[in-house]
Structure formats: C-alpha cells, structure tokens
N, C-alpha and C positions, 0 to 999 in steps of 0.2 A: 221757192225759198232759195235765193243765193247761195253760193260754197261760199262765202266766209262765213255766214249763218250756222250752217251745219258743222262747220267745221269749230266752229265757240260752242255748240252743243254737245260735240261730243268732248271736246276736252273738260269739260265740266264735269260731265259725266266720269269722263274717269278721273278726274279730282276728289270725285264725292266718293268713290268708289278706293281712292285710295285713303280715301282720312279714317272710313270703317274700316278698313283691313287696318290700321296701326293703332284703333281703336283698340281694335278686337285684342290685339298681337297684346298691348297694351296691359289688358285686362288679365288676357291668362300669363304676362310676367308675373305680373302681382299677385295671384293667385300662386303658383312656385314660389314665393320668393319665399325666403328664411324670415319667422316672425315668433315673439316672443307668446303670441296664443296659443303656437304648435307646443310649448315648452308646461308640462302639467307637477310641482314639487308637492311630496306626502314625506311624512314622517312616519316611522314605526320601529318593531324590532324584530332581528332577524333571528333564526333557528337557536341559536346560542344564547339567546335574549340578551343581545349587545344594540343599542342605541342605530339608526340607519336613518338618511336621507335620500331619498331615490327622487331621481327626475325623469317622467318618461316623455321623451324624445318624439314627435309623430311629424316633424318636419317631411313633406311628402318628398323635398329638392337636394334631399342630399346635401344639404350644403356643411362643409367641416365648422365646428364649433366649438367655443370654450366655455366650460362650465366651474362656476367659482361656486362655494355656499360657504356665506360666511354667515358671525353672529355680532353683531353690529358692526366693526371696523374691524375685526378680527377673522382671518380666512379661517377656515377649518377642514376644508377638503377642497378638492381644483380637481377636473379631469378636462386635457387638452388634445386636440383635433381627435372630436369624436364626431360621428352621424348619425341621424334618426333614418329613419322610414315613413311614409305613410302608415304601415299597420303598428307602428310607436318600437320604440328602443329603448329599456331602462337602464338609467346610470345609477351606480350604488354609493355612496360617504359615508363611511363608517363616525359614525358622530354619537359621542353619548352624550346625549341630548338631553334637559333638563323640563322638567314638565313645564305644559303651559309657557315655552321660551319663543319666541320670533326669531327664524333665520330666513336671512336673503338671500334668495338663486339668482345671481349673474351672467347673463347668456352673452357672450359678444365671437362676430365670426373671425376664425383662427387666419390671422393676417393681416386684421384691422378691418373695423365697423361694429357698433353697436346694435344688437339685438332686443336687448331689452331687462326687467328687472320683474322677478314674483319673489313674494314673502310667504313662508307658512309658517305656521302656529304647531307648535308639539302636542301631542296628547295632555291631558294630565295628569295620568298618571303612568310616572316610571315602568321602563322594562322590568320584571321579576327578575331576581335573579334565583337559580335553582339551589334553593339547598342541596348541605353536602349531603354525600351517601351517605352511610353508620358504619364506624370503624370498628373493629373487636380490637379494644386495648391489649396490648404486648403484656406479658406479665413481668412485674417489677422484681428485682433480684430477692427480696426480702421476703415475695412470693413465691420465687422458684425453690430459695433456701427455704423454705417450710413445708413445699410439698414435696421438697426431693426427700426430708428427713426422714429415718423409719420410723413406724409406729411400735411404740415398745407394747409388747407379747407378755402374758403371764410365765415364769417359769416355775417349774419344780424340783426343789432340790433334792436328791435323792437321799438318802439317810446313809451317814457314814458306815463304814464298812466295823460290824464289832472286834473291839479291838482283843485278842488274843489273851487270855488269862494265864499268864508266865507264872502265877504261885501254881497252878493246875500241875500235878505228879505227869514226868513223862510216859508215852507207854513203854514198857518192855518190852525186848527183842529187838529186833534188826527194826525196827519202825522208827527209833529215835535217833535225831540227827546230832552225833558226839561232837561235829565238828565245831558247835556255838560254846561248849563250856570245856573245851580242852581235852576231851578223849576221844577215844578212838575205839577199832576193832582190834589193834596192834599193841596196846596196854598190856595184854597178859602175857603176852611174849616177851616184851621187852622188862619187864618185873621177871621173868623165870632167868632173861641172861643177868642180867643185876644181881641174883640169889647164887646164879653160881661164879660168878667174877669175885662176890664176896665171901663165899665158900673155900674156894681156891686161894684167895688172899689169906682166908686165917689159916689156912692149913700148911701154909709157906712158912708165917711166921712163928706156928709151933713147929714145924722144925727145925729152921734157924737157931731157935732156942733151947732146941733138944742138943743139937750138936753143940754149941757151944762150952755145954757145962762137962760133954764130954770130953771136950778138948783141954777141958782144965784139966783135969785128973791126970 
C-alpha cells in the first residue's frame, strides 16, 4: 500500500471520528438546554385558602427565566430571573382563581428567547373560605342600664311611735316637768315675796293716813 494511500485512510478516519464526537457534543447540548417540558403549572389553594398558581421548575441547565401567568391577554402574576433544578423549583402566583377558568404560563429566557407556552384549567370548585369564629356580643346600653338597676326588696314599716295622751293627769312630785305650762319649783317663793311686798304696802298706807288726820287737829 502506498503513503498517500494510508495517509487518505487515516484522515478519513479521523474525520469520521470527528463528526461523532460533535454528534455526541450535539445531543447532550440538547439535552441541557432550557425547554418548556421542564416547566409543569397546577392550580390549588394554599394554607389561608387563597387562590395559587404554582409552576414547578425541573430545568436540569440552570438556565435564568421569566415566568408570566396570565388569563387570556391579561397578566396576573410575573416572577423574573428565576431557576429550576433538576430535582424541580416551585414558583408561587397568588391568583384567585375562578373555577373551571384557563390560564397561560409564559416561560421565555431572561435576556431574550423563547421557551415556550402551557395552559392549565382550575379546579372547579372554589377555595373554602373559613368561616368566622363566634363573637360574644358586647352588651348594649339599654342592657347594662337594666342590669346595673337595683332590685326593689320588700320593706316594713315600723308602726309609729304612740303618741302621748296630754289629757292623761300629771304625776305628783318632782316627776313632773313644770317647765312646758309655766311653773316651776320657785312659784311658792316667789308668791310668799309678793304677800309681803303687798303687806308692807298696805301698812304704809294706813299710816299715812293715820298721821294725816292727826295733823289736822
């Protein structure tokens, strides 16, 4: 065999040998690359039972991404340069969501390029929402004024005090009070100077009259 012979052999050979290798190289880009089948949207409600759209994320390439959910031409929630993982990354949209409604998840990479487009469908039927507690009503004024009121008590009237028989005779002695009809203990004293003040007077005036008629004579 010639050397040009061998020498067109082997360059073949690693011709052939180079189009597998960018084959290969090829296949496992593709595999990494960022695709909108990595991208899974559910609907539900979260602990508060408020409305949620979640997208979980399992892009294995890290690649940054924007994620739009809208409901027909109308956005409702965006979250921008986010990443997935291989083992998945959930993104949350708080969305109160209507049963049985279609929204769009928008996936394109943060910088420019398109990713891709999923739709999901709501439950249908609505998040609960939790009834209130039970309040104890306040009480109204018209309450408090009626139990602050007292309760009226039976009472009993005592029976008046009898009243004194003033025709009834005083007792005698020092028992009786002179001071309510004008006398006293001091009455017979003062009656014995009165007997001799008017003793003493008439006795002036017959003398007076004794001497007089003497003096005529």
């Amino acid at each position: 065999m010639s050397i040009n012979r061998r020498t067109a052999i082997a360059v073949r050979s690693i011709g052939v040998a180079s189009a597998a290798a960018a084959l290969a190289l090829g296949v496992a880009g593709s595999a990494f690359a960022c695709s909108i089948t990595e991208f899974t949207p559910s609907a539900s409600c979260d602990d508060s039972h408020h409305g949620v759209i979640q997208v979980l994320d399992q892009d294995g390439s890290g690649t940054a991404v924007d994620i739009t959910v809208s409901q027909g031409t109308t956005p409702v929630g965006s979250q921008k340069n986010v990443k997935g993982t291989r083992e998945g990354v959930t993104f949350t949209f708080p969305v109160e969501w209507a049963p049985n409604t279609v929204y769009t998840v928008n996936v394109t990479k943060t910088g420019g390029g398109d990713v891709g487009t999923k739709e999901v469908t709501t439950p249908a039927t609505a998040c609960a929402v939790p009834s209130p507690s039970p309040t104890t009503a306040s009480p109204t004024p018209s309450d408090t004024a009626s139990s602050a009121a007292p309760t009226p008590t039976a009472t009993t009237t005592a029976p008046a005090a009898a009243v004194a028989d003033t025709n009834a005779p005083s007792p005698a002695g020092g028992t009786s009070n002179l001071a309510e009809t004008g006398g006293g203990s001091n009455t017979g004293m003062i009656a014995g100077v009165a007997a001799v003040l008017v003793a003493a007077g008439g006795g002036t005036v017959f003398m007076l009259r004794r001497r007089n008629p003497a003096g005529r004579h």
